[in-house]
Residue frames as a rotation matrix with the C-alpha (Angstrom) as fourth column:
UNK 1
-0.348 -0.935 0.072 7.34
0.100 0.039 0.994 23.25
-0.932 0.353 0.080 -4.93
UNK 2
0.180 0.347 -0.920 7.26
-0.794 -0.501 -0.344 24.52
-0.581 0.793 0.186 -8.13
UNK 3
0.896 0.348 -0.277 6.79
-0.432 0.527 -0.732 21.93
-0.109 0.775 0.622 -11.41
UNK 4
0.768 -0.163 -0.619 9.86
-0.282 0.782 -0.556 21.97
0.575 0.602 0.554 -12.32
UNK 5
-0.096 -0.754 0.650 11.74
-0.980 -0.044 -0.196 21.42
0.176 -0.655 -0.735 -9.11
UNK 6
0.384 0.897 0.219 9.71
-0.788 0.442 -0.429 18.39
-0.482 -0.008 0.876 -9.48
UNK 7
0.998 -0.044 -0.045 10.84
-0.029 0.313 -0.949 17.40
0.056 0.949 0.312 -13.07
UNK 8
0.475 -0.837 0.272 14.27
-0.421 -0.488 -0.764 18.04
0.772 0.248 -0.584 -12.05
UNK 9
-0.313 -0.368 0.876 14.55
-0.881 0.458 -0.123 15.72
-0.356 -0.809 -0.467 -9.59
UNK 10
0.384 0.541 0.748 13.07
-0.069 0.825 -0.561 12.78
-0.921 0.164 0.354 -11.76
UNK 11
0.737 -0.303 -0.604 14.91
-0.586 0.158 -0.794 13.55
0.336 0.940 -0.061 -15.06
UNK 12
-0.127 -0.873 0.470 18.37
-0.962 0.223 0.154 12.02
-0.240 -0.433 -0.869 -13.74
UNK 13
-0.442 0.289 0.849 16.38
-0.095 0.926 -0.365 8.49
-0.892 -0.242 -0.382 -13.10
UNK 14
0.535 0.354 0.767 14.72
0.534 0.563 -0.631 8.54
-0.655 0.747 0.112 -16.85
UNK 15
0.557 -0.522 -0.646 17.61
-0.826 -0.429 -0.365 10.11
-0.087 0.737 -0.670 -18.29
UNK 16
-0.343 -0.799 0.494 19.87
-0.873 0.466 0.146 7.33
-0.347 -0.381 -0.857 -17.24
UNK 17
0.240 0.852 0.464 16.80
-0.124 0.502 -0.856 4.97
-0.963 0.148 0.227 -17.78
UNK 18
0.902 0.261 -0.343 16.85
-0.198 -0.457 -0.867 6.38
-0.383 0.850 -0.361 -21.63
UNK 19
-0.070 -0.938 -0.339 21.09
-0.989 0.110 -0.101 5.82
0.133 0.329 -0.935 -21.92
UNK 20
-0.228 0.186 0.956 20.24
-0.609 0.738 -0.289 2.15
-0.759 -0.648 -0.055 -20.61
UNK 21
0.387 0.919 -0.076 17.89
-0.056 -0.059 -0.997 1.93
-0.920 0.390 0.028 -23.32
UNK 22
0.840 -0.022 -0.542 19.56
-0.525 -0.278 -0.804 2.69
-0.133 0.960 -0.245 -26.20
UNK 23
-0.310 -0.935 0.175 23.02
-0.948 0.318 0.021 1.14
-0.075 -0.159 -0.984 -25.06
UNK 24
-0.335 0.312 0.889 20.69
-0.248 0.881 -0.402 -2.52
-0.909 -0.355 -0.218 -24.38
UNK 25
0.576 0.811 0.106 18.68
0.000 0.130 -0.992 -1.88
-0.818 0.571 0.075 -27.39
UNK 26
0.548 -0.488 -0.680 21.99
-0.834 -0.378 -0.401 -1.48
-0.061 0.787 -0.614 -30.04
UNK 27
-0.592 -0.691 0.415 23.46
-0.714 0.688 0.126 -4.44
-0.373 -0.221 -0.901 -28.61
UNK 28
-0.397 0.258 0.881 20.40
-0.215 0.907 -0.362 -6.63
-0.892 -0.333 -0.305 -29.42
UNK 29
0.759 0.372 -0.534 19.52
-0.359 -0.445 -0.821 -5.13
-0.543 0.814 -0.204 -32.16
UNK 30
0.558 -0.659 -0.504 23.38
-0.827 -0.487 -0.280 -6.56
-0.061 0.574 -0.817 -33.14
UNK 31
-0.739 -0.671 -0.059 23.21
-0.615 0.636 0.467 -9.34
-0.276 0.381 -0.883 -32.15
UNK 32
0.229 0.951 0.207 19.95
-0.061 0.226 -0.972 -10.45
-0.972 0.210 0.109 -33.74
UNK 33
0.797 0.159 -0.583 21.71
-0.424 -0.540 -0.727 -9.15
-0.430 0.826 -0.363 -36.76
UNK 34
0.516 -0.500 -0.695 24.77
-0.505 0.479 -0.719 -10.79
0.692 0.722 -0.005 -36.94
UNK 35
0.898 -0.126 -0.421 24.83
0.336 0.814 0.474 -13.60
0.283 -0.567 0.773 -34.10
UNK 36
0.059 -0.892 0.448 27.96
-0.030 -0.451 -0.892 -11.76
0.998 0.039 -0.053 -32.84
UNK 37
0.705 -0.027 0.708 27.38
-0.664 -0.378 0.646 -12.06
0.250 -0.926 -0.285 -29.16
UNK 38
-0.589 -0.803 -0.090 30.24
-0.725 0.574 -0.380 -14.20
0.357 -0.159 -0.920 -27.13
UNK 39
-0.956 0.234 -0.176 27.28
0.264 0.950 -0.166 -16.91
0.128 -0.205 -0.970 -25.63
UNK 40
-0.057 0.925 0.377 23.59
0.432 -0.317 0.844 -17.20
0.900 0.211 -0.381 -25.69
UNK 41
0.203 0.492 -0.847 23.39
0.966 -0.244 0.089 -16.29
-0.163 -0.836 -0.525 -21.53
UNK 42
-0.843 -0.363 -0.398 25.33
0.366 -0.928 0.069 -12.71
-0.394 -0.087 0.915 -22.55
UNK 43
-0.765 0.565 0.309 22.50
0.210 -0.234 0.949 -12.53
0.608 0.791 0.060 -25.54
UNK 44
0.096 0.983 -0.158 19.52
0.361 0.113 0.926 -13.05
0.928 -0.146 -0.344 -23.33
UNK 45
-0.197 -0.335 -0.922 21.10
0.880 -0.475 -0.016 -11.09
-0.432 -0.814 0.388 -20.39
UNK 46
-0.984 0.024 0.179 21.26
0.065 -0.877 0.477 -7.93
0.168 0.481 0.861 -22.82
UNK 47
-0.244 0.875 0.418 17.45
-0.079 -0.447 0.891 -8.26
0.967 0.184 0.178 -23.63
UNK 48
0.362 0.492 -0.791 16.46
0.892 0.063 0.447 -8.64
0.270 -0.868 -0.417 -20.18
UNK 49
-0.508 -0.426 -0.748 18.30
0.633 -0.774 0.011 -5.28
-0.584 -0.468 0.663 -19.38
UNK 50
-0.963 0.117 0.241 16.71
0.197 -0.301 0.933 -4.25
0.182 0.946 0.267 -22.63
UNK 51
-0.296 0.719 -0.629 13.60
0.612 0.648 0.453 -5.11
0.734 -0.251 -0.632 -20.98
UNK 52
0.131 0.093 -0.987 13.92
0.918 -0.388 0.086 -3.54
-0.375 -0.917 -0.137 -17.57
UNK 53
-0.922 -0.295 0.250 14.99
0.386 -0.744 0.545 -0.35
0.025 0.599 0.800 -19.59
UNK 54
-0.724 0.680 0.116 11.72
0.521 0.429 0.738 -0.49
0.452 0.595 -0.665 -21.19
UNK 55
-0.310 0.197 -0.930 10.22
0.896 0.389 -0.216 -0.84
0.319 -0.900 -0.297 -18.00
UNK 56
-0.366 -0.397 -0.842 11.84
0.885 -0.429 -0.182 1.96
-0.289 -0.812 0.508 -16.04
UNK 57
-0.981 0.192 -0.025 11.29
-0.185 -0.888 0.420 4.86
0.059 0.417 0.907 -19.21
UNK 58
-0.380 0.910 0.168 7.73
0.334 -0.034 0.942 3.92
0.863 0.414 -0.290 -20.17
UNK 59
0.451 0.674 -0.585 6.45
0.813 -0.041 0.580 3.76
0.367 -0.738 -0.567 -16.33
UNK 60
-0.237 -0.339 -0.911 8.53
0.877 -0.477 -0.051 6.22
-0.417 -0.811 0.410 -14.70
UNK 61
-0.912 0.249 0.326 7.38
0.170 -0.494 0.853 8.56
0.373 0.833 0.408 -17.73
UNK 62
-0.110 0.957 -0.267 3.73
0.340 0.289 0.895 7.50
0.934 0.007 -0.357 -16.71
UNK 63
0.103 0.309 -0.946 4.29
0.945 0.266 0.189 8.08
0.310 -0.913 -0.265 -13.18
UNK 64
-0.827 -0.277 -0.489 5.19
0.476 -0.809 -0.346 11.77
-0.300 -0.518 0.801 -13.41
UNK 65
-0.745 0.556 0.368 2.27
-0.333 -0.788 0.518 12.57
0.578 0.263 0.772 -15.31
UNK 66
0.070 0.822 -0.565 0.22
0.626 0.405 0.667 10.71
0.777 -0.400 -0.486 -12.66
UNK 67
-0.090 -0.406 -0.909 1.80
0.980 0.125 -0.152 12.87
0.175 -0.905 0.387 -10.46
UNK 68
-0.968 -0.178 -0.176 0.96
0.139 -0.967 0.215 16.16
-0.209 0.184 0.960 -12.19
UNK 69
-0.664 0.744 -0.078 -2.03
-0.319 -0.187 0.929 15.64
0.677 0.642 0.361 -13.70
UNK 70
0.521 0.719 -0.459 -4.02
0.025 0.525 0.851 13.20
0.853 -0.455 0.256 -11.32
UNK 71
-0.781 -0.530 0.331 -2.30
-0.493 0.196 -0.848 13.61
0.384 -0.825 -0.414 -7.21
UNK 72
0.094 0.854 0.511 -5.62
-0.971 0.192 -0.142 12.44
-0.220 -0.483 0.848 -5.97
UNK 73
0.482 0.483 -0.731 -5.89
-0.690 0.724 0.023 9.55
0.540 0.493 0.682 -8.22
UNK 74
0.884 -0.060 0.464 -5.01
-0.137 0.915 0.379 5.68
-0.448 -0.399 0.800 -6.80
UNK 75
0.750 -0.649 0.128 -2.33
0.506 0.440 -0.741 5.45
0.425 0.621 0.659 -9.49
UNK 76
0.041 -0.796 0.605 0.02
0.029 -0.604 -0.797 8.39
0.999 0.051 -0.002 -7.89
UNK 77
0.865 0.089 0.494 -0.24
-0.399 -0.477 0.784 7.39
0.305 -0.875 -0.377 -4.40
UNK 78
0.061 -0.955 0.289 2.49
-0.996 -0.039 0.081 6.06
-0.066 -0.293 -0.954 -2.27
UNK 79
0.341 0.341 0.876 1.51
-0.445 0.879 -0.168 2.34
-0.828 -0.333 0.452 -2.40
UNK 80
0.934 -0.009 0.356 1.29
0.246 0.741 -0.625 2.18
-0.258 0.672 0.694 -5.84
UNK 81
0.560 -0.823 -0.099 4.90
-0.507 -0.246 -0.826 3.94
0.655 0.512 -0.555 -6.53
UNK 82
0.312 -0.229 0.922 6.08
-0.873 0.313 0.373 1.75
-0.374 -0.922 -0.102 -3.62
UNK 83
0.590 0.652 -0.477 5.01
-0.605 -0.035 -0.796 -0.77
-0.535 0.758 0.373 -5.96
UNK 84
0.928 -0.187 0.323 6.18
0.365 0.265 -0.893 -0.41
0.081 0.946 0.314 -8.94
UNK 85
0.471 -0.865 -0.173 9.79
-0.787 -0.323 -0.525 0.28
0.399 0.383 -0.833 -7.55
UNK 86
0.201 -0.255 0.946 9.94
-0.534 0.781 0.324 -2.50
-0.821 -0.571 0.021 -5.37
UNK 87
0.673 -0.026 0.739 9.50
0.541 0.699 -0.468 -4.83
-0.505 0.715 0.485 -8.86
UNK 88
0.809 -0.588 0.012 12.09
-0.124 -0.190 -0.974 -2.43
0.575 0.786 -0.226 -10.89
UNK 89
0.243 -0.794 0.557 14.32
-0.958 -0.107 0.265 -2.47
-0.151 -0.599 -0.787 -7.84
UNK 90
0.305 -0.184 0.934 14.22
-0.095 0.970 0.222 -6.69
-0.948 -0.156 0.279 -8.06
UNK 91
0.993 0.090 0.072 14.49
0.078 -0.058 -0.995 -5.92
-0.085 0.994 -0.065 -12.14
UNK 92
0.736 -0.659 0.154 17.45
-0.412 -0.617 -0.671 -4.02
0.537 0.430 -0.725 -11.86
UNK 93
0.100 -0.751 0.653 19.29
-0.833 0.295 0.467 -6.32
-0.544 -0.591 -0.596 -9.20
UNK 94
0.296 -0.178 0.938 18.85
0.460 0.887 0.023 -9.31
-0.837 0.425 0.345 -11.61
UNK 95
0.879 -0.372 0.299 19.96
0.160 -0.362 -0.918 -7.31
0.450 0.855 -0.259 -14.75
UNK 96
0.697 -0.716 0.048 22.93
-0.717 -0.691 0.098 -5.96
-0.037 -0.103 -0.994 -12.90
UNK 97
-0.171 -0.574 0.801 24.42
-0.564 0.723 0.398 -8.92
-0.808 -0.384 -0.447 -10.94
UNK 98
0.694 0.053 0.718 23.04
0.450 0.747 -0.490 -11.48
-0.563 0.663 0.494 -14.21
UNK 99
0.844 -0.529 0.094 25.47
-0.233 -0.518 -0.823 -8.97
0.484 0.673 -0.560 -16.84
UNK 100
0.614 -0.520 0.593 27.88
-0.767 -0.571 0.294 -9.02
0.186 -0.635 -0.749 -14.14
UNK 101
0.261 -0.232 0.937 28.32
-0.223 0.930 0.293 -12.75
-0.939 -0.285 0.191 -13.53
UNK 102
0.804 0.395 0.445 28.49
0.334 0.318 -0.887 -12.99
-0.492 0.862 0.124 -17.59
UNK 103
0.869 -0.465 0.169 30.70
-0.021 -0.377 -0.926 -10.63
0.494 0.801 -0.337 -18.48
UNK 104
0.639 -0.362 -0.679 32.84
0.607 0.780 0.155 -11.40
0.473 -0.511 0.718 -15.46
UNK 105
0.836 0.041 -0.547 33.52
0.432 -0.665 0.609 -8.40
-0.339 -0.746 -0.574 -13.86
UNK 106
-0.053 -0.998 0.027 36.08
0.658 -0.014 0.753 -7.79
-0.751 0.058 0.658 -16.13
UNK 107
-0.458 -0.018 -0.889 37.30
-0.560 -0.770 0.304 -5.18
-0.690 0.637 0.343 -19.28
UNK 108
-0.265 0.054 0.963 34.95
0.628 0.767 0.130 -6.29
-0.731 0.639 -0.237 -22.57
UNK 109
-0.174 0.423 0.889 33.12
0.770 -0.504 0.390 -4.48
0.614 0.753 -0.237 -25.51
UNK 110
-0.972 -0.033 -0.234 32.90
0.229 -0.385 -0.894 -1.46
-0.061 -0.922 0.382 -24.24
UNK 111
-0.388 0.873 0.297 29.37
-0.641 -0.487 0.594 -1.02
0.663 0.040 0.748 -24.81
UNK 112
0.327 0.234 -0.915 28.77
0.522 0.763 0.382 -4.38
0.788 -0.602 0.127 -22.80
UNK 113
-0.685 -0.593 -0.425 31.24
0.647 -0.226 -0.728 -2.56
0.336 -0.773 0.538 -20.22
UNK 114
-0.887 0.370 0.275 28.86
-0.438 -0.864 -0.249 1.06
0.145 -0.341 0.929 -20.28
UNK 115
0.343 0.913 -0.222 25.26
-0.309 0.332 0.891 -1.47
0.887 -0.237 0.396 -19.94
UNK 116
0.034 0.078 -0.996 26.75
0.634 0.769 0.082 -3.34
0.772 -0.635 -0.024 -17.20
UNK 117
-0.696 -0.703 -0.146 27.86
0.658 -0.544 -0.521 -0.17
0.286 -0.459 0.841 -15.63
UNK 118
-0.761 0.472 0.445 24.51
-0.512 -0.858 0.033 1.89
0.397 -0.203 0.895 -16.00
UNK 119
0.360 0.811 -0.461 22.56
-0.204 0.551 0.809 -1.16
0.910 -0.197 0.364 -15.09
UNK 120
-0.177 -0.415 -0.892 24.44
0.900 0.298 -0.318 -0.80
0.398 -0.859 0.321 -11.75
UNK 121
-0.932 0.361 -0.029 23.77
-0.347 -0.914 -0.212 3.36
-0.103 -0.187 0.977 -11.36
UNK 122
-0.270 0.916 0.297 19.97
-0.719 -0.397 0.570 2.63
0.640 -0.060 0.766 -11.89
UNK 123
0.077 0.283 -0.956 20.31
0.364 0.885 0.292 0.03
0.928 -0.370 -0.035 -9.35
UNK 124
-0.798 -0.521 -0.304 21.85
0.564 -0.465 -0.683 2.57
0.214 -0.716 0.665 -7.05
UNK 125
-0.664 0.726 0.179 18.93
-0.419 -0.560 0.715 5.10
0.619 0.399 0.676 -8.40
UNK 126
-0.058 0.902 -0.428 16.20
-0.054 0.425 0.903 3.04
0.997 0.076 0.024 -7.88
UNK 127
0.189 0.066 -0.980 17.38
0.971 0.133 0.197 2.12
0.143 -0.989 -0.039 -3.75
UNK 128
-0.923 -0.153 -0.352 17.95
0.287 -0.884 -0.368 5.77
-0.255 -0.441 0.861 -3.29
UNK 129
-0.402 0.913 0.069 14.22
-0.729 -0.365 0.580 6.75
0.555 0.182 0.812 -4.85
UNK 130
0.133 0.810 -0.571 13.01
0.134 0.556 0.820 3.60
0.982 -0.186 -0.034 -2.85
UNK 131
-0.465 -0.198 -0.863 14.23
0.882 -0.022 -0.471 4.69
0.074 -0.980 0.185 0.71
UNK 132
-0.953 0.203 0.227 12.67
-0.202 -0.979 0.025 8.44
0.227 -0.022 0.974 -0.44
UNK 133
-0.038 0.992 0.118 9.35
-0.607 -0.116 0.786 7.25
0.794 -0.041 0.607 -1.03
UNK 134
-0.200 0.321 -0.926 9.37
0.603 0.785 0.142 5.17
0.772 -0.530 -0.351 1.91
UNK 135
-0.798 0.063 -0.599 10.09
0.485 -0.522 -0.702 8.06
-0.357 -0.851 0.386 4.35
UNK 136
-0.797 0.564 0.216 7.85
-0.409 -0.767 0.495 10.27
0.444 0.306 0.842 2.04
UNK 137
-0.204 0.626 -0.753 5.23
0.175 0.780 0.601 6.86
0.963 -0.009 -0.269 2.82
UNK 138
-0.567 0.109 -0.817 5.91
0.817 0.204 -0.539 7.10
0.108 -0.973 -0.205 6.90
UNK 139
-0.926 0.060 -0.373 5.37
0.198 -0.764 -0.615 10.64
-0.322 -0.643 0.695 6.86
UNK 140
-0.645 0.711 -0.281 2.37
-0.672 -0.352 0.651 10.61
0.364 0.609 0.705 4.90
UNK 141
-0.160 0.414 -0.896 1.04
0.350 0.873 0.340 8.05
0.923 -0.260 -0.285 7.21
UNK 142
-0.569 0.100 -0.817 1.73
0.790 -0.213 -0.576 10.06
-0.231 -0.972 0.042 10.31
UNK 143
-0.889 0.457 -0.017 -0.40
-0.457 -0.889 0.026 13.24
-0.003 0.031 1.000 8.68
UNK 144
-0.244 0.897 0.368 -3.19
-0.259 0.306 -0.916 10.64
-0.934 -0.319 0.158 8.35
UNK 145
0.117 0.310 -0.943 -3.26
-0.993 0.011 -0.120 10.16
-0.026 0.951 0.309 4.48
UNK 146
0.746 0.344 0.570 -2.25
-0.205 0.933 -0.295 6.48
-0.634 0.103 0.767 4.81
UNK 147
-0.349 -0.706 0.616 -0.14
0.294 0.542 0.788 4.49
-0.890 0.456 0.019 2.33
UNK 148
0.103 0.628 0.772 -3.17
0.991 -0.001 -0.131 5.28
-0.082 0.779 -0.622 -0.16
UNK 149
0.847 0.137 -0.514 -2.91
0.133 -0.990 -0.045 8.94
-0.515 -0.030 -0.857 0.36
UNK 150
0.807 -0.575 0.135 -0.51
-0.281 -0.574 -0.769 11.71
0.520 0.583 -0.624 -2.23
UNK 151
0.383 -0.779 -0.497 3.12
0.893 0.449 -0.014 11.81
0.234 -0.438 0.868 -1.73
UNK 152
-0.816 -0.578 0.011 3.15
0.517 -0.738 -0.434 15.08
0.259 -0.348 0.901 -1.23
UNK 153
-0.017 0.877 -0.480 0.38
0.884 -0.211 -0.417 16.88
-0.467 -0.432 -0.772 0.71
């Protein structure tokens, strides 16, 4: 497969990542600034999403150029992207369901409304990219490469 058939399957997950981001990061950024939030758990719910954000762009960023640049290398096999979604997958279920329980599943701010919402889609994201690499994982186990071995021969 060509590069960017590649890139084009992986923008979606750090595009979304990136709207996360900026939506988590204006909110805290507001209320830091003028104590405006409705209770401290909503406050310190934001930055944890703010957090996982973080997270998701920097590494998933990191992982495509491990994936272009270095396939050989320990960092781009299946283990370690196993990994490091297993821990954003557990990120992104405690950001979702913690926003969720806070803002009570109901209509607020709507920026509170569009974090709680995209911090459910990259929860969706993340278990759809973690069932891929798992089959990608089996089948790269039955060719003989192992858990350690490329995700894509």
């Amino acid at each position: 497969m060509a590069f960017r058939d590649h890139m084009q399957r992986g923008y979606p997950y750090v595009f979304m990542s990136d709207l996360q981001l900026a939506i988590s990061a204006w909110l805290t950024s507001r209320f830091n600034a003028r104590h405006d939030y409705f209770s401290v758990t909503e406050r310190d719910r934001t930055r944890f999403i703010l957090f996982a954000s973080i997270w998701t762009t920097v590494l998933s960023l990191c992982y495509l150029l491990f994936f272009f640049a270095m396939p050989t290398n320990p960092l781009s096999s299946v283990l370690s992207l196993m990994v490091f979604l297993i821990l954003t997958w557990i990120f992104w279920t405690a950001g979702a369901a913690s926003i969720t329980a806070t803002l009570g599943g109901g209509l607020n701010c709507r920026r509170l409304n569009a974090m709680e919402a995209f911090a459910w889609i990259l929860w969706i994201l993340t278990t759809l990219l973690l069932i891929v690499v798992a089959i990608r994982g089996i089948l790269a186990a039955r060719r003989g490469d192992g858990v350690r071995g490329p995700l894509f021969a």
